[in-house]
PAKOLFI-539527 format. One record per residue: x, y, z of N, C-alpha, C in turn; residue in one letter. Coordinates in pm, 1 decimal. Layout:
<recs>
(rec (X Y Z) (X Y Z) (X Y Z) "A")
...
</recs>
This chain:
<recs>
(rec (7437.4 10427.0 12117.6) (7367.4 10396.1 11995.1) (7228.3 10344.6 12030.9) "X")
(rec (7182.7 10371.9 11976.1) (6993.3 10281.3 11954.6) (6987.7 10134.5 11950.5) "X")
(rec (6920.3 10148.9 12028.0) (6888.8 9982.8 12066.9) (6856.9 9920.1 11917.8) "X")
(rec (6904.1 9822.0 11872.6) (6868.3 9731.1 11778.6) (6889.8 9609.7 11745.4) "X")
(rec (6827.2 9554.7 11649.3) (6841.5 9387.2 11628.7) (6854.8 9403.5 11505.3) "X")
(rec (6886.3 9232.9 11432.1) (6935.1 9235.1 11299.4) (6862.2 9119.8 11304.9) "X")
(rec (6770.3 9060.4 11178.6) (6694.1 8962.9 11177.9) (6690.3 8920.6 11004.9) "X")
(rec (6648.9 8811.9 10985.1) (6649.5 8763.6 10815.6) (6542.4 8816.6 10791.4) "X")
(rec (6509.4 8934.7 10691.6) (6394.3 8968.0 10667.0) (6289.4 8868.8 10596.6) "X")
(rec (6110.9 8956.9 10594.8) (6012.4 8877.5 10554.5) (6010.4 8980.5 10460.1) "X")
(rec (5870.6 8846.9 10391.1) (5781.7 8947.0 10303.1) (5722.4 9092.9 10344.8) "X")
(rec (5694.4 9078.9 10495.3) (5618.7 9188.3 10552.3) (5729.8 9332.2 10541.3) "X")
(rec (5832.5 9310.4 10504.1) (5967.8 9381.1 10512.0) (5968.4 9430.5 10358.2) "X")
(rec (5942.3 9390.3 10290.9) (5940.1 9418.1 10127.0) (5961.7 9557.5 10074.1) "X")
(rec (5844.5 9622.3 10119.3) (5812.7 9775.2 10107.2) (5884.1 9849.1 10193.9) "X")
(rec (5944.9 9855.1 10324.1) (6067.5 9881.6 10358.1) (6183.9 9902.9 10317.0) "X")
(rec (6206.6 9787.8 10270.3) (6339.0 9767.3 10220.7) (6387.0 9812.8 10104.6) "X")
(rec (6250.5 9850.4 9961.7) (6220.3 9886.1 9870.7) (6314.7 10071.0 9922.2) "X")
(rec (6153.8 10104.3 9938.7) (6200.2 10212.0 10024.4) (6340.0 10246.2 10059.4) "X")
(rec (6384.8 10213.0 10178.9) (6555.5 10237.7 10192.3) (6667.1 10252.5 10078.0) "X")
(rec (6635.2 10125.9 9991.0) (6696.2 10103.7 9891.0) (6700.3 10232.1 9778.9) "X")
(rec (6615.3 10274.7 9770.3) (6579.3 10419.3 9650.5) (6603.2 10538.8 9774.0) "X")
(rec (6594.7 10531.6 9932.7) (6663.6 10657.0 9984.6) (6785.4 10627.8 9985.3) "X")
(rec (6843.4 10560.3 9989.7) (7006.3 10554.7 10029.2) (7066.5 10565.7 9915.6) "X")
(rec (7048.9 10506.7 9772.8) (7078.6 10510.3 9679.9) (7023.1 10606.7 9589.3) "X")
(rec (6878.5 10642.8 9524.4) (6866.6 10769.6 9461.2) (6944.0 10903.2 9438.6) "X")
(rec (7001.7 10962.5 9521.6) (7104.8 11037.9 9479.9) (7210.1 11070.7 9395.6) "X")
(rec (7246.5 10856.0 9360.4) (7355.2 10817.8 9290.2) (7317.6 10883.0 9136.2) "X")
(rec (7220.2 10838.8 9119.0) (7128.3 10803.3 8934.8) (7196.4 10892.4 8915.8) "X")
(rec (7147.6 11067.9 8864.7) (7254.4 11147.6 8838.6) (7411.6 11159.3 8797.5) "X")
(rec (7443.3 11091.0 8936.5) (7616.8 11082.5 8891.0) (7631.8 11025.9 8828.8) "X")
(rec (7604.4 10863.9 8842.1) (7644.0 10771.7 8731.3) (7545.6 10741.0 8615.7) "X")
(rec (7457.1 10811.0 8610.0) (7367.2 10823.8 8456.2) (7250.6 10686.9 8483.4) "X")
(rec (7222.1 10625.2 8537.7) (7142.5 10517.0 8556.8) (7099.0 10497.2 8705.6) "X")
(rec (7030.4 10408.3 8759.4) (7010.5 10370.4 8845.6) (7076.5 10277.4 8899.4) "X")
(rec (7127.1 10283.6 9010.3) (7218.7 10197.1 9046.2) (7186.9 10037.2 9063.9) "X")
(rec (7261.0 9929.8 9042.0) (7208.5 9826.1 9076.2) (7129.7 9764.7 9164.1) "X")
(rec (7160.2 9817.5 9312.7) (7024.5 9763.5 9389.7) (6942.8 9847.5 9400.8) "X")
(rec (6866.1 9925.4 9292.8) (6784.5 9977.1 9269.4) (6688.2 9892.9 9178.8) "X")
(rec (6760.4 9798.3 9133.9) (6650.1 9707.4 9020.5) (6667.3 9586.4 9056.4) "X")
(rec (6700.5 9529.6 9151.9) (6694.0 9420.2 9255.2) (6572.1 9337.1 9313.1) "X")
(rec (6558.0 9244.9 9296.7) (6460.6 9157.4 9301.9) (6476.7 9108.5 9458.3) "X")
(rec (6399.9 9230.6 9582.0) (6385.4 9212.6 9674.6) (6300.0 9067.3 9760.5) "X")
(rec (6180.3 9038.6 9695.8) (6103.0 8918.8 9674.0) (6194.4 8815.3 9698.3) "X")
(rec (6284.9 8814.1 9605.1) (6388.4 8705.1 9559.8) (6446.3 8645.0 9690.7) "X")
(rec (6510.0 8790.0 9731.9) (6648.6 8740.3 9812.8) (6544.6 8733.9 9937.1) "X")
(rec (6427.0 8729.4 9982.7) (6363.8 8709.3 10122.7) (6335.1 8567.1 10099.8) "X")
(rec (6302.9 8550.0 9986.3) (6240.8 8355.2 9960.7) (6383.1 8308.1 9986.8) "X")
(rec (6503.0 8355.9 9947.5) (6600.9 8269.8 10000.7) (6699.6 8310.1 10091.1) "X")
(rec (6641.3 8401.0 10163.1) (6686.4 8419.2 10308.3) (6853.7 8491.2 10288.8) "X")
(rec (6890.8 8542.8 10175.3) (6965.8 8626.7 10167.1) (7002.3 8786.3 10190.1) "X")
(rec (6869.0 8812.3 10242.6) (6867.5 8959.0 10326.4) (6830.5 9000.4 10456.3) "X")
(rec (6933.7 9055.2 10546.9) (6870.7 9082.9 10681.3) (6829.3 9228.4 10704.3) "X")
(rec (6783.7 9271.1 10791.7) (6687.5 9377.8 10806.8) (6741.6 9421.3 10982.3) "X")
(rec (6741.5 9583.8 10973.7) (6850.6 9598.4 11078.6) (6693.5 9657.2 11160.6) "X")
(rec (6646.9 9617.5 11265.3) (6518.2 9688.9 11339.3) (6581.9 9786.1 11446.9) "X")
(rec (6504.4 9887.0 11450.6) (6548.3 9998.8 11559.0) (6377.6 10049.0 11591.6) "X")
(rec (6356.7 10119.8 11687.3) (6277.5 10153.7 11769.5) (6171.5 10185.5 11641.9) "X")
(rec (6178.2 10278.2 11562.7) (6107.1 10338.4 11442.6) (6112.5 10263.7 11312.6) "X")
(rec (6114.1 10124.2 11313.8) (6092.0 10066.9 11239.9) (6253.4 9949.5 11180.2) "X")
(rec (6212.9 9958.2 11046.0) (6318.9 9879.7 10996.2) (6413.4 10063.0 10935.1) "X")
(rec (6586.6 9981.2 10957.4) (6624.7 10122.1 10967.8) (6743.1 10106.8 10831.4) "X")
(rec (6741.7 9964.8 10805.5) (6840.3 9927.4 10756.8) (6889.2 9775.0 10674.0) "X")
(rec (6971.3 9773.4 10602.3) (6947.8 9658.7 10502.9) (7075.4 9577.5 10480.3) "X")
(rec (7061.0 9463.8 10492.0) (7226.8 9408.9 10395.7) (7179.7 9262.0 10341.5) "X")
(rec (7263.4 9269.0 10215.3) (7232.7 9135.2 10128.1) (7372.0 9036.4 10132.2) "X")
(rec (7345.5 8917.3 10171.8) (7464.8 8851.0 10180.7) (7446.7 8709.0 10127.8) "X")
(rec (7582.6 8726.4 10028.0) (7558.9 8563.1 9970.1) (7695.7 8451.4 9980.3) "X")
(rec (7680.7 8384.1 10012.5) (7758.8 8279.9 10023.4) (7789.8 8172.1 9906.1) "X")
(rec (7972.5 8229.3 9901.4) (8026.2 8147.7 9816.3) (8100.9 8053.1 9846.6) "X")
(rec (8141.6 7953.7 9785.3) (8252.0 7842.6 9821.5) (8402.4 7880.1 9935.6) "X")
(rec (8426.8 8024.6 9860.1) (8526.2 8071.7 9949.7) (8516.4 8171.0 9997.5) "X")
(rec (8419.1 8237.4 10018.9) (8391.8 8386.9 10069.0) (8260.6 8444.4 10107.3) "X")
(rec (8190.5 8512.8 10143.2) (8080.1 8571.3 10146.4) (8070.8 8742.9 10092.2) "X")
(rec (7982.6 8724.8 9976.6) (7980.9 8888.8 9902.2) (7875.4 8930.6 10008.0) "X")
(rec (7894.6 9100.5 10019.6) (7788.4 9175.6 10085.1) (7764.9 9224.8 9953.4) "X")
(rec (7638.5 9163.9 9881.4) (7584.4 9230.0 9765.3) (7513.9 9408.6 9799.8) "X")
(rec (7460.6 9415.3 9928.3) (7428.8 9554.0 9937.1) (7438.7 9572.1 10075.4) "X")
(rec (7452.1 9674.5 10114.1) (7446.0 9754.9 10239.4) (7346.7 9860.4 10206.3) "X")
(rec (7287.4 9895.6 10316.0) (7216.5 10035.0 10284.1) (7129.0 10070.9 10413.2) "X")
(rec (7145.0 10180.6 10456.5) (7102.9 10293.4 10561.6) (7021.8 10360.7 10532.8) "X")
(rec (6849.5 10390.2 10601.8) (6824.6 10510.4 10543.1) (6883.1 10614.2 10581.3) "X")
(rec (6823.4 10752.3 10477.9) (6893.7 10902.5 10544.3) (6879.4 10915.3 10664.3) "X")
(rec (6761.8 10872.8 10702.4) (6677.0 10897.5 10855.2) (6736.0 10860.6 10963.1) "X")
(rec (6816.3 10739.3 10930.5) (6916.9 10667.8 11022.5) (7057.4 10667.3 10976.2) "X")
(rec (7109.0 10714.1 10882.3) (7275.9 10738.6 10837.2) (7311.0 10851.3 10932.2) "X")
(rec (7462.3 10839.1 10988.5) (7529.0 10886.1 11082.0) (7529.2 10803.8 11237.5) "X")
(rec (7472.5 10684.4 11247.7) (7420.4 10644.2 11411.2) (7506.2 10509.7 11385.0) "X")
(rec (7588.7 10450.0 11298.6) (7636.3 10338.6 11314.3) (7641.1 10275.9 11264.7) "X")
(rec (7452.8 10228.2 11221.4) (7401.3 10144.8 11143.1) (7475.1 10056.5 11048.6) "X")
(rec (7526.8 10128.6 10928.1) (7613.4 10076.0 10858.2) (7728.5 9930.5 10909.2) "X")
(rec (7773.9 10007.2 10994.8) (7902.8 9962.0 11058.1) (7828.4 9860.2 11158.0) "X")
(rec (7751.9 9852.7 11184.8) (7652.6 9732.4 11283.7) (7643.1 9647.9 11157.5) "X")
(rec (7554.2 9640.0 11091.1) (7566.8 9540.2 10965.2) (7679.5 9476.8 10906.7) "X")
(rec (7797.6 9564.1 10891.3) (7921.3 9541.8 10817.5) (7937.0 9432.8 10927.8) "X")
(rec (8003.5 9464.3 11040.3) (8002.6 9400.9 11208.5) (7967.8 9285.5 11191.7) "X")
(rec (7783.4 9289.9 11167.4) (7706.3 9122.8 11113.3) (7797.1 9045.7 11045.1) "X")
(rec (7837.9 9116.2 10926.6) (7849.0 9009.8 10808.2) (8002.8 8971.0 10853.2) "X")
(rec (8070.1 9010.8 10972.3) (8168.4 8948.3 10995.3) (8143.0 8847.1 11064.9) "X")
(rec (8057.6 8831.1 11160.4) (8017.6 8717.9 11245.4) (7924.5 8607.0 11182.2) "X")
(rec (7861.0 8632.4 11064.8) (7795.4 8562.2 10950.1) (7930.2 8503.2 10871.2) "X")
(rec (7977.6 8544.3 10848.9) (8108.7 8517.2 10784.5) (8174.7 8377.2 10849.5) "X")
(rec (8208.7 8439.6 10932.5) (8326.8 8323.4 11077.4) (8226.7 8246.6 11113.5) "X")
(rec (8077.7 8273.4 11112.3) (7981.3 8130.5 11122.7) (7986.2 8036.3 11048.0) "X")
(rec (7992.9 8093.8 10935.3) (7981.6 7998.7 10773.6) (8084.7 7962.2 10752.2) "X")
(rec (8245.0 7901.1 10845.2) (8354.3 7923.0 10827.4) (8432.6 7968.4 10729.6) "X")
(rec (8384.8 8112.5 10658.3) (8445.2 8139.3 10632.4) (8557.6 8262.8 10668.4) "X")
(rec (8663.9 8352.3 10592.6) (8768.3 8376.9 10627.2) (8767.2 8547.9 10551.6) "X")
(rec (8697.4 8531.1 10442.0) (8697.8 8650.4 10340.8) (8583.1 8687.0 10311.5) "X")
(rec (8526.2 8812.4 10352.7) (8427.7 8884.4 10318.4) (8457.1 8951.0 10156.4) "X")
(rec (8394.7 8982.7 10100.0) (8405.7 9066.7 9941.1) (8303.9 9104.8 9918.5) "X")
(rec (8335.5 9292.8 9838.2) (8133.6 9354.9 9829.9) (8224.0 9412.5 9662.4) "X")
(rec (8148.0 9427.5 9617.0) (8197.3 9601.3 9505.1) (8102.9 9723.5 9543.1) "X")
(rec (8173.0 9806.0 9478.5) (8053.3 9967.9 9462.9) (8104.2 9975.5 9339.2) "X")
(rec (8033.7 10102.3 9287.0) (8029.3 10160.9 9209.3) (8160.8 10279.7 9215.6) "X")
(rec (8243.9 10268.3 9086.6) (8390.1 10370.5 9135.0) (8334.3 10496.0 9146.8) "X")
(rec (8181.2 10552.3 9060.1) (8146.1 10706.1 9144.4) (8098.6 10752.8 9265.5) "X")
(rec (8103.3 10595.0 9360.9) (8034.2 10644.9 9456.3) (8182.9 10646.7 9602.9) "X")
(rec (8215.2 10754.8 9562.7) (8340.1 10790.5 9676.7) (8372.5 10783.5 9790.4) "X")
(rec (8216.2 10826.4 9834.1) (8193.1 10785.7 9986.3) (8180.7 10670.1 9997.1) "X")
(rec (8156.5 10569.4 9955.6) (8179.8 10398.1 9999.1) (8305.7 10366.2 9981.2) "X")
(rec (8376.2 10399.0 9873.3) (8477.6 10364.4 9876.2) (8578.2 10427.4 10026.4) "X")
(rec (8562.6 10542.3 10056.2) (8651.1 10626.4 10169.6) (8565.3 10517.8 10303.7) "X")
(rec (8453.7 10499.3 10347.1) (8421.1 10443.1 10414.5) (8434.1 10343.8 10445.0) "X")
(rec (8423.1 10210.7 10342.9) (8480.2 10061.9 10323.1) (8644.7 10108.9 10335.2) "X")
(rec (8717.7 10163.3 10330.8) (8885.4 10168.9 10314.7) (8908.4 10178.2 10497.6) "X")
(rec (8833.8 10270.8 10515.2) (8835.0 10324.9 10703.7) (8779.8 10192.8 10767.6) "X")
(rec (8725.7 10113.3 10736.3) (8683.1 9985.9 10807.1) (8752.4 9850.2 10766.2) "X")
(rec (8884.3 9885.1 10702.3) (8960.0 9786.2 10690.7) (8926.6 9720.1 10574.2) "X")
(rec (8828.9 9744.2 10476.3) (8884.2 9664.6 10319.1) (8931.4 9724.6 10254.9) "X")
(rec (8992.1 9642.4 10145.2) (9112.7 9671.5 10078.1) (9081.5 9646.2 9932.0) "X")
(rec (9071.4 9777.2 9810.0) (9070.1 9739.4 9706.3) (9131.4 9601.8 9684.3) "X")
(rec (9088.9 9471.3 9553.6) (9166.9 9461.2 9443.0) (9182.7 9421.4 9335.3) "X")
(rec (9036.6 9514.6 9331.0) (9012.8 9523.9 9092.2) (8950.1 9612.0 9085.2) "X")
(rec (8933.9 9690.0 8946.7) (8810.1 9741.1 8893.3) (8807.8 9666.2 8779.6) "X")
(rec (8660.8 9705.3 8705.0) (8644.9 9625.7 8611.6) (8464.4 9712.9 8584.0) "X")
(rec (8461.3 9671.3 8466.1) (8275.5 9708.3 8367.5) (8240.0 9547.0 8465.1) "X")
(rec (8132.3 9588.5 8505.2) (8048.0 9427.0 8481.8) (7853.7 9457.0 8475.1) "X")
(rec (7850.2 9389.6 8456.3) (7670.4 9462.0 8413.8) (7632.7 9575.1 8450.1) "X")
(rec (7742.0 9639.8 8302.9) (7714.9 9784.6 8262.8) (7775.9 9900.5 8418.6) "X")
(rec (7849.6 9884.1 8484.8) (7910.6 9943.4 8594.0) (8005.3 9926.0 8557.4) "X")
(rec (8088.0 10011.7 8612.2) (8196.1 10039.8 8667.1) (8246.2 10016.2 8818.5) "X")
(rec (8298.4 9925.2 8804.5) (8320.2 9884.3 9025.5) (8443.6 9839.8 9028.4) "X")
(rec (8424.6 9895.2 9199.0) (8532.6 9832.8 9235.0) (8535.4 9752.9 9317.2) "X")
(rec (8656.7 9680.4 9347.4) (8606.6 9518.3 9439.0) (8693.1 9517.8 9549.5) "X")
(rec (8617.7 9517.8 9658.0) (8717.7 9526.2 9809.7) (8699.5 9391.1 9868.5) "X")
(rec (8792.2 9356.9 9933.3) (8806.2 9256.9 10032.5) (8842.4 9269.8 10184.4) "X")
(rec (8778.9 9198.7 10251.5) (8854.1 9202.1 10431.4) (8863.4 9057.5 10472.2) "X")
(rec (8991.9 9058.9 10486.9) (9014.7 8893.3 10579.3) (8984.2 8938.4 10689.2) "X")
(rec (8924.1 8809.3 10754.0) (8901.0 8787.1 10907.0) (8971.3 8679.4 10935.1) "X")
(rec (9007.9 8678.0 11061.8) (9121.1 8571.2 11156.4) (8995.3 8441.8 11078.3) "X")
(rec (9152.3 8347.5 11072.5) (9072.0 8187.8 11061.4) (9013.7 8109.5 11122.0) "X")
(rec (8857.8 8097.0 11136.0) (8790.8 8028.6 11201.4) (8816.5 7921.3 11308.6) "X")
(rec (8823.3 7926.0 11439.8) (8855.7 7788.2 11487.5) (8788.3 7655.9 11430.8) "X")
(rec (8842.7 7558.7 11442.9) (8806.6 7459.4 11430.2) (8702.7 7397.2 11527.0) "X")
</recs>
């Protein structure tokens, strides 16, 4: 695989991340009639509070994940690959992160949703060990909600 790092993104990252976000996702609009949620995401936001990391590879920033921390869990609000770099790992390097972000923050349970039209996340998140368990409408989607336990933190 390609040499890379994973770092808390900056402002200087903005337009990047923008970017990725409308390649990895644009495709969706169509299927599900709208734009998908982290398509209207307040990138700005989550860099002032250090809720997004930025995956660097030789050709730039290649890759994205949003992670927030709850009382009992940590949501991966987004993942996302560009085309340019989907097929090399990437994904699964991030996912990887947010397990070791996870067991840092002692916690035990990772949790993301998708969207139920988007199939390939769902077949992909299932092959990496999460596990549906809901669907549900929530601002105007349709999702579904996976979970992965990780071993319990030492003390």
């Amino acid at each position: 695989m390609t040499e890379t790092t994973i770092r808390v993104a900056t402002t200087s990252d903005i337009s990047a991340i923008k970017e990725i976000v409308n390649d990895a996702y644009g495709h969706y609009v169509e299927r599900i009639g709208s734009k998908p949620a982290p398509m209207t995401d307040d990138y700005a936001q989550h860099v002032e509070k250090q809720t997004i990391w930025v995956l660097d590879s030789p050709n730039g920033v290649a890759g994205l994940m949003v992670l927030r921390t709850d009382a009992d869990f940590v949501l991966v609000s987004n993942v996302a690959v560009s085309k340019a770099h989907q097929g090399k790992g990437f994904g699964k390097r991030l996912l990887d992160f947010a397990d070791t972000f996870t067991t840092q923050k002692g916690k035990c349970e990772l949790r993301l949703y998708t969207n139920e039209l988007m199939h390939e996340n769902l077949a992909i998140y299932s092959k990496l060990g999460w596990e549906e368990y809901a669907r549900a409408e929530q601002d105007g989607f349709r999702r579904v909600f996976m979970r992965k336990t990780l071993p319990q933190p030492k003390a």
